[in-house]
C-alpha positions as CSV (number, residue, x, y, z in Angstrom):
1,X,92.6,-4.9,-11.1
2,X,92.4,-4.1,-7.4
3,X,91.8,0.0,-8.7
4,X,88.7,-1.6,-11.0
5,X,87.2,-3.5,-8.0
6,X,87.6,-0.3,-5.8
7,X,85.9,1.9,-8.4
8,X,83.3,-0.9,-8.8
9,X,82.8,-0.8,-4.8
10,X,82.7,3.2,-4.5
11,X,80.1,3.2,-7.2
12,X,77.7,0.5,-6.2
13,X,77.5,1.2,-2.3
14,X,76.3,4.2,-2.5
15,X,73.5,3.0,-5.1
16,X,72.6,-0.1,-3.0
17,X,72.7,2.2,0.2
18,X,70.4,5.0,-1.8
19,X,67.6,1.7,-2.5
20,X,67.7,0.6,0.7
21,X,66.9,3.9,2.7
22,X,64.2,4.5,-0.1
23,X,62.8,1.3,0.8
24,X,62.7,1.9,4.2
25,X,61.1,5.2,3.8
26,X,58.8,3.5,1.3
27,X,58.1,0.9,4.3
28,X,57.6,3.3,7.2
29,X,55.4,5.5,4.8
30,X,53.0,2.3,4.0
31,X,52.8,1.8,7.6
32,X,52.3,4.9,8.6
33,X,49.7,4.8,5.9
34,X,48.1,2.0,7.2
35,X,47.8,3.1,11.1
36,X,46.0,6.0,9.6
37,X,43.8,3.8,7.4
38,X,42.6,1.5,10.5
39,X,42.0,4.3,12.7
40,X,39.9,6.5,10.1
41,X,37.8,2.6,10.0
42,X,37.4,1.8,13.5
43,X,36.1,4.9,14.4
44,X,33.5,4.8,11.5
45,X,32.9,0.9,12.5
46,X,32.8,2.5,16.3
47,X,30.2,5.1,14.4
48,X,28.2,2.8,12.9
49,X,27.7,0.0,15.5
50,X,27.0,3.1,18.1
51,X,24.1,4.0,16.0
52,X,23.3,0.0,15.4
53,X,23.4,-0.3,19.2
54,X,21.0,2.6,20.1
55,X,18.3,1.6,17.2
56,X,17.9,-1.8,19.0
57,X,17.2,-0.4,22.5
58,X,14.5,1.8,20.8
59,X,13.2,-1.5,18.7
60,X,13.2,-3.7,21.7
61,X,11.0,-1.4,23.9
62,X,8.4,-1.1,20.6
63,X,8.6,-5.1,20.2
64,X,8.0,-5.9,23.6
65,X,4.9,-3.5,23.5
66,X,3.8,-5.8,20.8
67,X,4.5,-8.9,22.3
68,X,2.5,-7.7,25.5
69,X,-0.4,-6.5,23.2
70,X,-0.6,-9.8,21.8
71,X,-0.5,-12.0,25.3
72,X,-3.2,-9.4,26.2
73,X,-5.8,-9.9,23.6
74,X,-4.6,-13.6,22.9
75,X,-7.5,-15.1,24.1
76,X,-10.1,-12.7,22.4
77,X,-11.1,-14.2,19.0
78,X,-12.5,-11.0,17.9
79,X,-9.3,-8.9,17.6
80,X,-6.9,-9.9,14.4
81,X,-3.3,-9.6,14.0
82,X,-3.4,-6.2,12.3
83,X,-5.5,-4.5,14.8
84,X,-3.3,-5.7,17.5
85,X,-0.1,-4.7,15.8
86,X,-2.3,-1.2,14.6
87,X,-2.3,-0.8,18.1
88,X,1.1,-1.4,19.0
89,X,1.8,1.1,16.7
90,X,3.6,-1.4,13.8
91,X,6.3,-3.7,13.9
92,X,10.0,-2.4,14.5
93,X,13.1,-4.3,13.4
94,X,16.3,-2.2,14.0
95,X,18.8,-1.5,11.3
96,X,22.7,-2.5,11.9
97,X,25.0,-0.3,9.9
98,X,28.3,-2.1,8.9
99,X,28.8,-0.3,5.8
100,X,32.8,0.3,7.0
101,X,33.2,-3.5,8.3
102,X,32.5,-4.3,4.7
103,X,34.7,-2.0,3.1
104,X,38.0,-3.4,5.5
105,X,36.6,-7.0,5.4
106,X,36.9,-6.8,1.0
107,X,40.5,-5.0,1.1
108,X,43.2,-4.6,4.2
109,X,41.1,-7.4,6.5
110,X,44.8,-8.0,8.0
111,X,45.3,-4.9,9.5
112,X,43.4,-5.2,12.1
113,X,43.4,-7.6,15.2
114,X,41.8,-11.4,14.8
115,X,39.3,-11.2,17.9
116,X,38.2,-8.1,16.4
117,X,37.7,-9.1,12.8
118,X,36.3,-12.1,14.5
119,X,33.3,-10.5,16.4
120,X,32.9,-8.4,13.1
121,X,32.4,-11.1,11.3
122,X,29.5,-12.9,13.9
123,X,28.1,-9.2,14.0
124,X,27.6,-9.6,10.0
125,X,26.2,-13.1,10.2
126,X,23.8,-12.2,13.2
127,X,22.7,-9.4,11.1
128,X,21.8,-11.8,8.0
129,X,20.1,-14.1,10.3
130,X,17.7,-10.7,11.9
131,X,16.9,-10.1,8.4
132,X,16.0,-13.8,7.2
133,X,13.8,-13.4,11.0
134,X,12.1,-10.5,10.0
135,X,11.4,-11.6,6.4
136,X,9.7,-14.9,8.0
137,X,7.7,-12.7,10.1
138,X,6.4,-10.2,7.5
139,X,5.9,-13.2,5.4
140,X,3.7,-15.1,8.3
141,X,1.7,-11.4,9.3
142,X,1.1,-10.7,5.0
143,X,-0.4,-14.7,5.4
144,X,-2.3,-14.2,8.7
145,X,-3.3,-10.5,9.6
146,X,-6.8,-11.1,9.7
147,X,-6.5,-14.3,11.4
148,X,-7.9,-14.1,14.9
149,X,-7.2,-17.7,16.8
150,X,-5.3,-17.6,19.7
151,X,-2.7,-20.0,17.9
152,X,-1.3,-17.4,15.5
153,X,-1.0,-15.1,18.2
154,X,1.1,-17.7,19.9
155,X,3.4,-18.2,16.8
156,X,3.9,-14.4,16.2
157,X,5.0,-14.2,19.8
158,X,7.3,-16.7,19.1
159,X,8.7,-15.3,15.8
160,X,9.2,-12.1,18.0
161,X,10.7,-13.7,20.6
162,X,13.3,-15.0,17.7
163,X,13.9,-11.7,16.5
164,X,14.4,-10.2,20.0
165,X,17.0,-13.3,20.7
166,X,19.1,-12.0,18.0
167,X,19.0,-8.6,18.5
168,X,19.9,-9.2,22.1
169,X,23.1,-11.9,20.7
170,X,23.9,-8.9,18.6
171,X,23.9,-6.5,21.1
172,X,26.2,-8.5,23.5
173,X,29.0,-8.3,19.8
174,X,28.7,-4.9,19.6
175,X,29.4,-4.4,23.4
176,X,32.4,-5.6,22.7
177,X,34.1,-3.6,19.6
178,X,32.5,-0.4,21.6
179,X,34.2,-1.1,24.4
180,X,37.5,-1.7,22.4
């Protein structure tokens, strides 16, 4: 009996040691899989938010030119909306590139750190609420851009105003993942 027990033992511990180490191999290859995963991600989000970051310094300088054109020919009742914004040369909203935030957020979201995925996330909202902004906006000059009182001057430069706020909120976000 003792002979069957020790046969049973010789034959087993070596199988249940063989599936262990595989396991841990299997393990340390995930993670190693994983590392390489984030870091191919955050440098694309890094990338991307770069890009997102330098397209709103342009857009704020071209938005400001049209606030200023408006406060200058607010009181003028001959000059319309779409002669003052011909002559800031349009209207600018910046585009913010997240394409790679997505991608993590729908699949291995916890990999990566909380106060990042965090300031992700606000980046992603911030960048829904620019775009409802500037659909108001294009909605309100579509309605108004031969209008001429000094009123709907006034509440264009407050819808830009909105949209600069947010750009400026999202700016300050994406300070900090560069940073990181």
């Amino acid at each position: 009996m003792k002979k069957i027990i020790k046969a049973f033992f010789k034959e087993i511990v070596p199988i249940i040691v063989g599936i262990l180490v595989a396991l841990y191999i299997n393990n340390w290859n995930e993670d190693r899989k994983d590392k390489n995963y984030i870091n191919r991600i955050s440098t694309s989000i890094q990338n991307e938010l770069t890009e997102s970051h330098n397209d709103i310094n342009i857009k704020l300088v071209q938005q400001k030119t049209l606030i200023d054109s408006l406060k200058f020919y607010l009181k003028d009742d001959q000059i319309s909306l779409d002669i003052i914004i011909k002559k800031a040369d349009g209207i600018y909203i910046p585009k913010i590139r997240i394409n790679s935030w997505k991608a993590i957020s729908n699949s291995k979201i916890e990999l990566m750190d909380y106060q990042k995925v965090s300031t992700l996330a606000d980046i992603e909202e911030q960048k829904d609420l620019l775009q409802m902004k500037a659909e108001k906006l294009i909605d309100f000059i579509y309605s108004n851009y031969k209008e001429t009182e000094k009123e709907k001057k006034e509440f264009m430069i407050i819808m830009m105003s909105e949209v600069i706020s947010t750009e400026k909120s999202l700016q300050e976000d994406i300070r900090k993942i560069i940073k990181e």
